[in-house]
FIGU-426718 format. One record per residue (C-alpha): residue in one letter; x, y, z; residue number from 1. Coordinates in nm, 3 decimals, always signed. Layout:
BEGIN
ATOM  aa        x        y        z    i
ATOM   A        X        Y        Z  NUM
...
! end
This chain:
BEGIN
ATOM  aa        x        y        z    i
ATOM   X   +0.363   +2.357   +0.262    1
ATOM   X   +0.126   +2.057   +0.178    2
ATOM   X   +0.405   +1.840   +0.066    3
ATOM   X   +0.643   +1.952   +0.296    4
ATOM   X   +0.411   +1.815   +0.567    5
ATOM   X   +0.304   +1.490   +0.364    6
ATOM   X   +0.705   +1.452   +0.327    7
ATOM   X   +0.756   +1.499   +0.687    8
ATOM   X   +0.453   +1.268   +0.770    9
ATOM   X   +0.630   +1.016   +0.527   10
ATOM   X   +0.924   +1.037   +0.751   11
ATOM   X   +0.802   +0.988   +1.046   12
ATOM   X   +0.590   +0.651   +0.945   13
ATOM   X   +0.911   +0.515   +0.753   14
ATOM   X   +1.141   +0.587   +1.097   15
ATOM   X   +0.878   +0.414   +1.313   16
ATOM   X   +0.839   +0.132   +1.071   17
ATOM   X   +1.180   +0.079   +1.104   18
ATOM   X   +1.244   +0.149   +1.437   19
ATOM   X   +0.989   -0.132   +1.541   20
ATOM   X   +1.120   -0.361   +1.305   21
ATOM   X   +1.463   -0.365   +1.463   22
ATOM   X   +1.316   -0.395   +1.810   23
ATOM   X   +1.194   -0.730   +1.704   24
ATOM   X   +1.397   -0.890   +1.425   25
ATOM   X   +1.728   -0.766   +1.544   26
ATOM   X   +1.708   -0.647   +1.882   27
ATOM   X   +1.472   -0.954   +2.029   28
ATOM   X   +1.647   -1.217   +1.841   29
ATOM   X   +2.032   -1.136   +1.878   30
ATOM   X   +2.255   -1.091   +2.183   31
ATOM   X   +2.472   -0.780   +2.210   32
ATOM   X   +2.788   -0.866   +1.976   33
ATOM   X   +2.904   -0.828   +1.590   34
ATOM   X   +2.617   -0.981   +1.404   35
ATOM   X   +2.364   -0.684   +1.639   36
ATOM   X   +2.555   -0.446   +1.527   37
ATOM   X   +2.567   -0.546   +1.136   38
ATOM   X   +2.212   -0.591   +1.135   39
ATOM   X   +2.131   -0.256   +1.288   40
ATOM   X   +2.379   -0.076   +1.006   41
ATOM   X   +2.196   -0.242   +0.773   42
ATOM   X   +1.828   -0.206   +0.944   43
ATOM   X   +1.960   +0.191   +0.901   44
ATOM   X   +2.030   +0.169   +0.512   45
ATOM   X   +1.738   +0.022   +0.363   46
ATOM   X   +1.551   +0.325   +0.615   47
ATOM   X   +1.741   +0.576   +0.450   48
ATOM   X   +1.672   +0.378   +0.086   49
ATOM   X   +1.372   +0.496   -0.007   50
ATOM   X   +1.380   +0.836   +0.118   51
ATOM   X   +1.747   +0.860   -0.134   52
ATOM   X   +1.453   +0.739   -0.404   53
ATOM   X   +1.236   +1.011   -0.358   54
ATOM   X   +1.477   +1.305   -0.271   55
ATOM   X   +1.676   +1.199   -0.587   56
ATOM   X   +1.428   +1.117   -0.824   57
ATOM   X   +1.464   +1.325   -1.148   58
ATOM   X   +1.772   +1.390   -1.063   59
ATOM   X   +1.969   +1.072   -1.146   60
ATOM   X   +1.989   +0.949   -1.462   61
ATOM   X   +1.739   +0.644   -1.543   62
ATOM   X   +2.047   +0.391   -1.543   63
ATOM   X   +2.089   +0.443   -1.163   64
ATOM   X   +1.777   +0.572   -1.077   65
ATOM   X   +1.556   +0.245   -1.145   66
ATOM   X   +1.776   +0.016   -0.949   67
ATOM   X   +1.829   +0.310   -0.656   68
ATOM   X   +1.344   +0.271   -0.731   69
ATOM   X   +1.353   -0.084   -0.735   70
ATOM   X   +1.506   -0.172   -0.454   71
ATOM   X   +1.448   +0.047   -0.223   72
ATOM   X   +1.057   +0.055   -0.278   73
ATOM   X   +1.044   -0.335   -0.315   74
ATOM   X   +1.199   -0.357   +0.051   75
ATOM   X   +0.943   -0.041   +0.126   76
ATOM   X   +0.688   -0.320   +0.089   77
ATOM   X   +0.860   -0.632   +0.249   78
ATOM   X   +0.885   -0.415   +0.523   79
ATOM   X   +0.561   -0.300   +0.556   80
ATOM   X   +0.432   -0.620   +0.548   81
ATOM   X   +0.652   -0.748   +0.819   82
ATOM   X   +0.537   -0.498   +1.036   83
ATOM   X   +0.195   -0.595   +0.941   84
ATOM   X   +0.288   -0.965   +1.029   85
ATOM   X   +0.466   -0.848   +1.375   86
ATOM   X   +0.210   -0.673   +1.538   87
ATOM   X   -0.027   -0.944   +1.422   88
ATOM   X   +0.190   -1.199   +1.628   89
ATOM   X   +0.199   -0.977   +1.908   90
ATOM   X   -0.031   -1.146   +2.116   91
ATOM   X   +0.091   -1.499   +2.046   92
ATOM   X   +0.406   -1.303   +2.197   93
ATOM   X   +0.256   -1.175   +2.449   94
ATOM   X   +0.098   -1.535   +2.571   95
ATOM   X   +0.393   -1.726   +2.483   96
ATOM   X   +0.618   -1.467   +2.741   97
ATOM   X   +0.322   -1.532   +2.989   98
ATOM   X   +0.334   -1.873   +2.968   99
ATOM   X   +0.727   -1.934   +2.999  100
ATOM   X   +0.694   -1.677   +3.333  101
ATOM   X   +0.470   -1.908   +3.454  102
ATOM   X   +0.668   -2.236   +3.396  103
ATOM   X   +0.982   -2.044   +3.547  104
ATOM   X   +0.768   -1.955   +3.863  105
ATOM   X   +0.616   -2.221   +3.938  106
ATOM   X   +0.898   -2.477   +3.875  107
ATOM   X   +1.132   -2.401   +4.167  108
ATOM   X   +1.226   -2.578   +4.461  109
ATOM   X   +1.509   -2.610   +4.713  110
ATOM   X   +1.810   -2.834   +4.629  111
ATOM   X   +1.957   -3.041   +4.854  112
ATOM   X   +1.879   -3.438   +4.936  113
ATOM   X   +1.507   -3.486   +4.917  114
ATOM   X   +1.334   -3.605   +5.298  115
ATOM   X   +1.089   -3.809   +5.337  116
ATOM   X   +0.731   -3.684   +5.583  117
ATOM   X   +0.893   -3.594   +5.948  118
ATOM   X   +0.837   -3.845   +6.172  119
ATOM   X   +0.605   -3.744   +6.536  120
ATOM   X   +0.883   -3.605   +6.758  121
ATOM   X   +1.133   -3.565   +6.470  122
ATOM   X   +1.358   -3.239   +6.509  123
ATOM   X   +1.333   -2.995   +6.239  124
ATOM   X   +1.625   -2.936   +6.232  125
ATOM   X   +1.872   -3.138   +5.971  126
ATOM   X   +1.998   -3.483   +6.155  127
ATOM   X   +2.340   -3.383   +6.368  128
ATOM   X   +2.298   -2.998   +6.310  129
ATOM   X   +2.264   -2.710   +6.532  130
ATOM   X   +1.970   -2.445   +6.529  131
ATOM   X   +2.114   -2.139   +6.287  132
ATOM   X   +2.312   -1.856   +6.458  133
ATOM   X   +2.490   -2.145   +6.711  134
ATOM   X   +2.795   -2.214   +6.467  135
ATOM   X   +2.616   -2.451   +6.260  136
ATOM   X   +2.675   -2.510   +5.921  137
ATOM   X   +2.371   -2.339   +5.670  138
ATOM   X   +2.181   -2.552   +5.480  139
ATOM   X   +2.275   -2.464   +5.117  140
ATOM   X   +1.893   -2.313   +4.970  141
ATOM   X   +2.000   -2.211   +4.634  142
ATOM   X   +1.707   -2.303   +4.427  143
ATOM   X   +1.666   -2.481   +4.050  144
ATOM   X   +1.449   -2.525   +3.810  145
ATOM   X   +1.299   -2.839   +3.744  146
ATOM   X   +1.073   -3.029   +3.522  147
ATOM   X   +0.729   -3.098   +3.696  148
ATOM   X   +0.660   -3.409   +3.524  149
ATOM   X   +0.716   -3.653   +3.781  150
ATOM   X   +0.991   -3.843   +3.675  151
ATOM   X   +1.228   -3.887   +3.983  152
ATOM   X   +1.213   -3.770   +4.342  153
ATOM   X   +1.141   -3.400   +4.289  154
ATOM   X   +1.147   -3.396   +3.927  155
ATOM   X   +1.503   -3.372   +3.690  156
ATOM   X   +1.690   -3.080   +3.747  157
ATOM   X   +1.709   -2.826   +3.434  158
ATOM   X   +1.984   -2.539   +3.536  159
ATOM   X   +2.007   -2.279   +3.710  160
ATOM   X   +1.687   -2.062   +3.741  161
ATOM   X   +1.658   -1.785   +3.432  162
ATOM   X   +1.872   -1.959   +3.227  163
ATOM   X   +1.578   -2.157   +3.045  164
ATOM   X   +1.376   -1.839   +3.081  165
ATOM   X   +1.564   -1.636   +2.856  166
ATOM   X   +1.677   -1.965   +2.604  167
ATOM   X   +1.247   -2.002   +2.591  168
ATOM   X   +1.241   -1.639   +2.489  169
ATOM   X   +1.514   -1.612   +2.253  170
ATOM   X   +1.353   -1.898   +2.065  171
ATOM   X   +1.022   -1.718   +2.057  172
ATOM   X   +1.146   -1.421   +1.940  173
ATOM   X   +1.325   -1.573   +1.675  174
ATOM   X   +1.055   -1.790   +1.542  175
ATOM   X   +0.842   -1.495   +1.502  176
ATOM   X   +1.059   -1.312   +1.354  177
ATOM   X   +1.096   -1.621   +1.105  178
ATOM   X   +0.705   -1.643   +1.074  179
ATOM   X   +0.684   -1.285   +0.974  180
ATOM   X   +0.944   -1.295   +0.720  181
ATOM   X   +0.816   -1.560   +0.551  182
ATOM   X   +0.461   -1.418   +0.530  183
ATOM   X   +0.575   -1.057   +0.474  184
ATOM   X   +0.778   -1.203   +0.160  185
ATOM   X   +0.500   -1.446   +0.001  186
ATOM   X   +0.274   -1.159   +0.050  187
ATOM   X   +0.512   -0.914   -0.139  188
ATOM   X   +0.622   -1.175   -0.396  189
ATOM   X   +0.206   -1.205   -0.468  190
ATOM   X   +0.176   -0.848   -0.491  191
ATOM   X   +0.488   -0.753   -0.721  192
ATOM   X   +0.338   -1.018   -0.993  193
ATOM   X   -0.016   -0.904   -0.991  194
ATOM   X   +0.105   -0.546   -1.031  195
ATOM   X   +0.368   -0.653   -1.315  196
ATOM   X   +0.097   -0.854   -1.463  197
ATOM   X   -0.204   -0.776   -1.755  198
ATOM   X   -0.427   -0.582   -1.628  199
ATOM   X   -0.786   -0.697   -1.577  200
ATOM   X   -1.054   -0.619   -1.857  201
ATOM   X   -1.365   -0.529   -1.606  202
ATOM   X   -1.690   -0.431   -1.850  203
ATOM   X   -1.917   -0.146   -1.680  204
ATOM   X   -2.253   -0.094   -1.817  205
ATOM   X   -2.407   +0.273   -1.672  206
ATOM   X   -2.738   +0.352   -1.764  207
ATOM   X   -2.785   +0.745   -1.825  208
ATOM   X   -3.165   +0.856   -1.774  209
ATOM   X   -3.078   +1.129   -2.042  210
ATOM   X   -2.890   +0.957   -2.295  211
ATOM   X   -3.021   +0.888   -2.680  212
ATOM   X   -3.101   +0.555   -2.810  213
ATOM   X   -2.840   +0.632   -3.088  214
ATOM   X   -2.555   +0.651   -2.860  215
ATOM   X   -2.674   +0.326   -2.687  216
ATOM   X   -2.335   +0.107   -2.625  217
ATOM   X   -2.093   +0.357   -2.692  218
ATOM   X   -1.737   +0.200   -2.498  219
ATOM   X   -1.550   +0.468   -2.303  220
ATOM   X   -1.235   +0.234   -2.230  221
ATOM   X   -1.120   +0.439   -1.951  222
ATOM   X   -0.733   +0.342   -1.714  223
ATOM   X   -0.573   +0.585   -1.480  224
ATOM   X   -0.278   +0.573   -1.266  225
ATOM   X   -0.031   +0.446   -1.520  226
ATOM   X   +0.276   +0.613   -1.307  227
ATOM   X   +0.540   +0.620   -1.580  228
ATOM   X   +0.892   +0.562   -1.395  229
ATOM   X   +1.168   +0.405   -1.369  230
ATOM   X   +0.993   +0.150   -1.210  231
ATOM   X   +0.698   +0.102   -1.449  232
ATOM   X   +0.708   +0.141   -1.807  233
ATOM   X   +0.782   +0.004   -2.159  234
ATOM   X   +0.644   -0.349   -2.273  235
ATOM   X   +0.430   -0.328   -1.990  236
ATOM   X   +0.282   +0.011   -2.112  237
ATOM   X   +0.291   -0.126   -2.471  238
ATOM   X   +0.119   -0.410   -2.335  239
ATOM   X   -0.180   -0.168   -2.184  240
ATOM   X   -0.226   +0.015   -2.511  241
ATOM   X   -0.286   -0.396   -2.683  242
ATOM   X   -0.548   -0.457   -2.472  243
ATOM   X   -0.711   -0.123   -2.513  244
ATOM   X   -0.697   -0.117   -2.865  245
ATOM   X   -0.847   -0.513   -2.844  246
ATOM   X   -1.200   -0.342   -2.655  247
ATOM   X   -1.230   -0.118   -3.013  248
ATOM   X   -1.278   +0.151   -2.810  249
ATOM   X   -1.523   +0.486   -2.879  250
ATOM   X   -1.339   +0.717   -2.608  251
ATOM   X   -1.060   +0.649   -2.474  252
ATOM   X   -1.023   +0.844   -2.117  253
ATOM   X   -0.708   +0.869   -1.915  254
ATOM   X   -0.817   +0.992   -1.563  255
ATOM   X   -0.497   +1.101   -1.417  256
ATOM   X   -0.159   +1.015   -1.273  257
ATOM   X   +0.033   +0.895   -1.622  258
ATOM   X   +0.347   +1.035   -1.515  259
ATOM   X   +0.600   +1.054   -1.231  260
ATOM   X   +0.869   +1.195   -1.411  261
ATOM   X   +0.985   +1.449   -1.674  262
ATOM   X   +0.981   +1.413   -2.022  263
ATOM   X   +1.288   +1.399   -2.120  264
ATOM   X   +1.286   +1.072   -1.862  265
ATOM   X   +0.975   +0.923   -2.029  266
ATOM   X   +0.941   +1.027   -2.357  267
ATOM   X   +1.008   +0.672   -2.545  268
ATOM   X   +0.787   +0.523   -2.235  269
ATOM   X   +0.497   +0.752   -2.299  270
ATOM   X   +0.560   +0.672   -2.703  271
ATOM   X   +0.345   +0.391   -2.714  272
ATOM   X   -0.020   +0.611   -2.667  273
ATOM   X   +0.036   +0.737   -3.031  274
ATOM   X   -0.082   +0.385   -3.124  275
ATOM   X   -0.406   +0.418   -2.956  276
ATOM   X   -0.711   +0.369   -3.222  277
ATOM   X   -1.060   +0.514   -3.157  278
ATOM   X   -1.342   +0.619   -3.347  279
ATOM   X   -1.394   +0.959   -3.109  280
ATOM   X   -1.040   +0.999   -2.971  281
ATOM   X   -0.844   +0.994   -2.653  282
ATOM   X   -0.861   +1.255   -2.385  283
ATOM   X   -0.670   +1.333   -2.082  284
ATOM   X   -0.711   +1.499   -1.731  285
ATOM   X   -0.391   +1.585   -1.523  286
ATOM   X   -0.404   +1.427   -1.194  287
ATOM   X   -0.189   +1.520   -0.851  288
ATOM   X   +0.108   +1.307   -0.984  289
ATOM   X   +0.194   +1.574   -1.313  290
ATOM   X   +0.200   +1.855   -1.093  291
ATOM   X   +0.532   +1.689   -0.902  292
ATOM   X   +0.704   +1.706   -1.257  293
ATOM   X   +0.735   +1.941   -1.529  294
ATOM   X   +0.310   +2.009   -1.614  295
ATOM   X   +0.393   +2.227   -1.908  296
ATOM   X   +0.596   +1.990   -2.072  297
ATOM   X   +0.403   +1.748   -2.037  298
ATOM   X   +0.049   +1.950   -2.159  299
ATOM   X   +0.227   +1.989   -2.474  300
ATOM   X   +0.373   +1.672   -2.564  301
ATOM   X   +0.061   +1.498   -2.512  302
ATOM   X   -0.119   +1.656   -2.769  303
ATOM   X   +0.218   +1.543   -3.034  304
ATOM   X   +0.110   +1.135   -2.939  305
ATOM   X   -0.268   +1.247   -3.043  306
ATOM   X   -0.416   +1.298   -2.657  307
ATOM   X   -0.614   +1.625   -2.623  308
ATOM   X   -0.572   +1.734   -2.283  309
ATOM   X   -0.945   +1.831   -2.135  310
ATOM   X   -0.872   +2.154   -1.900  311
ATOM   X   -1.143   +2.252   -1.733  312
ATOM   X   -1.356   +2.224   -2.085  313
ATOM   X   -1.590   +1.984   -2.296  314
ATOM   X   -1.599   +1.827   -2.646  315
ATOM   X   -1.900   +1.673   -2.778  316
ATOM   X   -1.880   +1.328   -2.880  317
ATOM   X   -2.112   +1.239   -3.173  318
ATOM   X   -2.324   +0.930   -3.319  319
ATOM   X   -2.566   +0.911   -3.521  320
ATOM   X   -2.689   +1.252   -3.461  321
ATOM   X   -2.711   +1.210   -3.107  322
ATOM   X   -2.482   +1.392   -2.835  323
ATOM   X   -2.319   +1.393   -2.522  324
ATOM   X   -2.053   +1.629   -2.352  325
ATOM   X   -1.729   +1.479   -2.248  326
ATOM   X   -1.625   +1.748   -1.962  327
ATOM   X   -1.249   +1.730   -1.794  328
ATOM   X   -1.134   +1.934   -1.519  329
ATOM   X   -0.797   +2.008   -1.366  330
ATOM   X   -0.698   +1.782   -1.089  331
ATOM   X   -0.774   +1.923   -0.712  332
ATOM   X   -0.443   +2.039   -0.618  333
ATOM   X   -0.388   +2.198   -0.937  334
ATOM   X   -0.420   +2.540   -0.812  335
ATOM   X   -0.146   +2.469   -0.496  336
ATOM   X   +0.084   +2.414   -0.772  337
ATOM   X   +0.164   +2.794   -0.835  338
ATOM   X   +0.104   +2.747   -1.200  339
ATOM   X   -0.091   +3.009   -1.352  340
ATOM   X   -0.467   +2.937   -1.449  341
ATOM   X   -0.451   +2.559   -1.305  342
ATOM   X   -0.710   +2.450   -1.083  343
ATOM   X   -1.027   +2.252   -1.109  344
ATOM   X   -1.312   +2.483   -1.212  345
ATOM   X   -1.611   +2.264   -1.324  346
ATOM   X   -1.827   +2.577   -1.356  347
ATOM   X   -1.617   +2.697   -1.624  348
ATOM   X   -1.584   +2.308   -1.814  349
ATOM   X   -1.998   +2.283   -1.820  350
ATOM   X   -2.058   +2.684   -1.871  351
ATOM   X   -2.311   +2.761   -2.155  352
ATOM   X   -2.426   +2.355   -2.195  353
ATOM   X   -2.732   +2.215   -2.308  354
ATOM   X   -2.878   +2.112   -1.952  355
ATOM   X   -3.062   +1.836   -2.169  356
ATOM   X   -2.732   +1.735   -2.316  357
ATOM   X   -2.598   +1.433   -2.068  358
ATOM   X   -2.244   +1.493   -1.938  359
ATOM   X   -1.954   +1.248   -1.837  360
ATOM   X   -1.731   +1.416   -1.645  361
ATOM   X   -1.365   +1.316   -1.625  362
ATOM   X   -1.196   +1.377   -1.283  363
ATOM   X   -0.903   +1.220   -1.133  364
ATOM   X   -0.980   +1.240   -0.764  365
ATOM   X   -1.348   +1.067   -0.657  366
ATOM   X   -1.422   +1.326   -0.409  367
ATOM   X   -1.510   +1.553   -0.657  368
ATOM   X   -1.845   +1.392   -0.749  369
ATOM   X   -1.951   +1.641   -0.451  370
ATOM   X   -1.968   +1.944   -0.720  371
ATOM   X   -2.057   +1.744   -0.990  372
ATOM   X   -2.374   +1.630   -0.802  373
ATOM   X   -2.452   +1.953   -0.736  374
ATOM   X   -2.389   +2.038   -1.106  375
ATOM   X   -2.592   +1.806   -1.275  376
ATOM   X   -2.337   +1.594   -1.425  377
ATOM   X   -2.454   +1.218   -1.466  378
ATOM   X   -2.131   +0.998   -1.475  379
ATOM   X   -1.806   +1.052   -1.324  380
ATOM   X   -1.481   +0.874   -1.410  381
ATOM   X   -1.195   +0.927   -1.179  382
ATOM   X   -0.876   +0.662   -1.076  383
ATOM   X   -0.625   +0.830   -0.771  384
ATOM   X   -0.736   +0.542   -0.501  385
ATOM   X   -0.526   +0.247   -0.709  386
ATOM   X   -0.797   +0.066   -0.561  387
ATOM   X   -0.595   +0.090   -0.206  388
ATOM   X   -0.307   -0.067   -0.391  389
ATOM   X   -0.142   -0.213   -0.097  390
ATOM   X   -0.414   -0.385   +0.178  391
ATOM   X   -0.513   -0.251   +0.394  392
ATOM   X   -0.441   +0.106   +0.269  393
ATOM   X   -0.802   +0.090   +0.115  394
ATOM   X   -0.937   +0.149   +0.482  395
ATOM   X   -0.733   +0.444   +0.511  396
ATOM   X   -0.864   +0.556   +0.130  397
ATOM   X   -1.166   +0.606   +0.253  398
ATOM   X   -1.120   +0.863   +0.506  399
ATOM   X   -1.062   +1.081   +0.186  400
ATOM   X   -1.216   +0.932   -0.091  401
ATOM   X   -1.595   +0.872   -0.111  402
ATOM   X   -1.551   +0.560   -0.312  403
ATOM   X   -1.213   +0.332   -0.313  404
ATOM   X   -1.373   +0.169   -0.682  405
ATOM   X   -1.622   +0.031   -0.855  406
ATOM   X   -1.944   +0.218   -0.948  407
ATOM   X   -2.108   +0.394   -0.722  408
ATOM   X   -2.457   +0.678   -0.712  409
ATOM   X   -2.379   +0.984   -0.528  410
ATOM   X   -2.769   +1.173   -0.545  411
ATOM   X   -2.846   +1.152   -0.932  412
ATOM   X   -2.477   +1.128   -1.022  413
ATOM   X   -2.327   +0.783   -1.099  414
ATOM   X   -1.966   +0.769   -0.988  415
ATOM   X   -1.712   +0.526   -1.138  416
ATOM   X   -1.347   +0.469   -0.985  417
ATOM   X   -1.095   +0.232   -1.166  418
ATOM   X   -0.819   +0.067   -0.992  419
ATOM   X   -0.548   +0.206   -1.213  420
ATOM   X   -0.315   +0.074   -1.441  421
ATOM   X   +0.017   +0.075   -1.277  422
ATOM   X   +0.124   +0.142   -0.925  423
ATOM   X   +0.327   +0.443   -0.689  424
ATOM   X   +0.581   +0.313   -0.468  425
ATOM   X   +0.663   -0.043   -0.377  426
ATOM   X   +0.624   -0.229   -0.686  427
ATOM   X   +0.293   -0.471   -0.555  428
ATOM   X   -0.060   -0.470   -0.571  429
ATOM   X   -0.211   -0.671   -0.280  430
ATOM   X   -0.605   -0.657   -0.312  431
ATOM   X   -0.626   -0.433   -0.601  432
ATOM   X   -0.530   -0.581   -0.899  433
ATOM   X   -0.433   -0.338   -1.271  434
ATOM   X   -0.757   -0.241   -1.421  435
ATOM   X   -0.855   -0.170   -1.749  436
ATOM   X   -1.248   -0.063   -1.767  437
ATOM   X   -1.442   -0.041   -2.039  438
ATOM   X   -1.786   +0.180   -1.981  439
ATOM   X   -2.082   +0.098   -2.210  440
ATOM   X   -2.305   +0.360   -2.212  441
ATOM   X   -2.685   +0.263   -2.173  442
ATOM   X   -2.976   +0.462   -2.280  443
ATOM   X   -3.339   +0.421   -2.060  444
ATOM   X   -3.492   +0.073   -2.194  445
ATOM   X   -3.187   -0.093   -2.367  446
! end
């Protein structure tokens, strides 16, 4: 029922979007004729694009399905950004109208030959005419626009009143419409390299109150939201894995999202973990995205590229003598997935711990530093928010999210939330560029 309403939510927005977006780069700029009704047929396909992405995906085979995902999501984002751009322009619209209604209104005066100021005694009435209603000939008082800048008797005459009205707005319209464009495809062009690009190496020291001197510096290189697809995926994965393996990482955590699709789909995509090198290993947490594909399949192919999947359980991770607990729970929609025993259940992950022990909690979504406060947990590492991905979306992150990224304290719990790795949807990152983070723990003192 939850994605059934998100999906119906999603098709709403995308219907508006494109509703609107006719209205004012088709409809405000064209007359009625061919080229209006080309433009709405094809306003009407790339709609229906991206919802033929999601209804079919996993269904088509990758050859048709990444073109079907590339296109469609890449004008997802154009789009969105003209919109953007549009209702940002509306006022200059709205002035610009005002303005020409003005000039049209205040420009008009009766044609005819121009007369001079009536002399004392002067008739009215025009020279050799009768008063009206006696058989006289009307004086013709169709009115015309003219230019008041003063050249001539009474200004030069334009055309007929309306007609530069409507040529004023036409040219408006379309110049906006041309202004938008233009800024809703730099902005898009921006975003689809950043996302495409190396991600950023961003170093996080966090200081745990609890934590041995022995264990002092110990790198959790942590990414999330890699979103293998047909849209993301192979050297750029490879890539990822490179610049992990270049932090000589401790830990390596993956928060979340790594999938979108079966794996069957992404098996030589997802290949490339298997060459991950670490001195305590590399663990995983499922996050929203693997409950959309096949969970089971993916649970036990993980484990054959050398990730242990944390479910709702800890592992100690050693130096030295010293000790922490590396906890991982289940993502928060884990148990709406109908799958038996999923669900996040911290109790169970920290049940019979050393409360002297510190803990670092893996956790896809943020909001669930809530129970880990309460629990006693001391860092959190979670991804989901892709940093808002697309601005201004990190606005509406926050109405669900306590933190969008970056490190954060939530009571005595430190909360960190990466940017993620690769993207959902349109293929751009506007604001939020691919993160890689590397967490170096701190004892008190160092």
């Amino acid at each position: 029922m939850g994605l059934l309403g998100f999906g119906t939510v999603v098709l709403l927005a995308v219907g508006l979007l494109h509703g609107y977006l006719w209205f004012r780069l088709v409809r405000s700029t064209t007359g009625r004729g061919l080229l209006r009704r080309r433009l709405t047929r094809l306003t009407a396909v790339l709609a229906v694009l991206p919802v033929l992405a999601v209804v079919f995906r996993g269904q088509l085979p990758m050859a048709a399905a990444a073109p079907l995902s590339w296109v469609a999501f890449s004008w997802l984002g154009i789009a969105f950004y003209a919109f953007l751009a549009l209702l940002a322009l509306e006022p200059v619209r709205a002035v610009g109208n005002a303005l020409i209604r003005r000039r049209a209104a205040g420009t008009v005066v009766p044609s005819g030959p121009r007369r001079g100021p009536r002399r004392r005694g002067e008739s009215a009435r025009p020279e050799g005419g009768t008063a009206p209603g006696r058989g006289a000939v009307r004086e013709d008082r169709s009115v015309v626009a003219v230019r008041q800048d003063g050249d001539g008797p009474g200004g030069a005459v334009l055309a007929d009143r309306g007609v530069p009205d409507a040529s004023r707005r036409l040219f408006l319209a379309r110049s906006l419409a041309v202004t938008a464009g233009a800024v809703a495809l730099g902005t898009a062009g921006t975003g689809a390299y950043f996302a495409n690009s190396a991600p950023v190496v961003r170093r996080v020291p966090v200081t745990l109150p609890r934590l041995d001197p022995a264990l002092d510096g110990l790198r959790i290189v942590t990414f999330s939201d890699g979103h293998l697809s047909s849209t993301y995926g192979g050297r750029r994965f490879e890539r990822l894995v490179e610049i992990i393996n270049q932090q000589r990482p401790d830990v390596v955590a993956i928060v979340g999202d790594l999938v979108d699709d079966g794996v069957d789909e992404l098996r030589e995509d997802a290949a490339p973990l298997a060459d991950l090198v670490t001195e305590q290993g590399v663990y995983f947490v499922t996050g929203n995205h693997e409950y959309f594909t096949d969970t089971g399949a993916w649970l036990r192919h993980l484990p054959t590229l050398g990730v242990q999947v944390l479910r709702n359980e800890r592992v100690p991770i050693r130096r030295a003598g010293a000790t922490f607990d590396l906890a991982g729970i289940d993502d928060r929609t884990a148990a709406a997935s109908g799958l038996p025993g999923h669900g996040a259940d911290l109790d169970a992950a920290l049940d019979g711990r050393d409360d002297a022990t510190p803990v670092v909690l893996l956790a896809h979504q943020p909001v669930m530093v809530d129970q880990a406060a309460r629990a006693g947990v001391d860092l959190q590492l979670s991804g989901h928010t892709h940093g808002g991905q697309l601005w201004p979306f990190d606005y509406a992150v926050r109405l669900d999210q306590p933190a969008v990224e970056g490190l954060s304290r939530h009571g005595d719990t430190q909360l960190y939330v990466t940017a993620g790795a690769g993207f959902w949807g349109p293929p751009m990152r506007v604001g939020a560029r691919p993160e890689v983070t590397v967490v170096e723990l701190r004892s008190p003192g160092r």
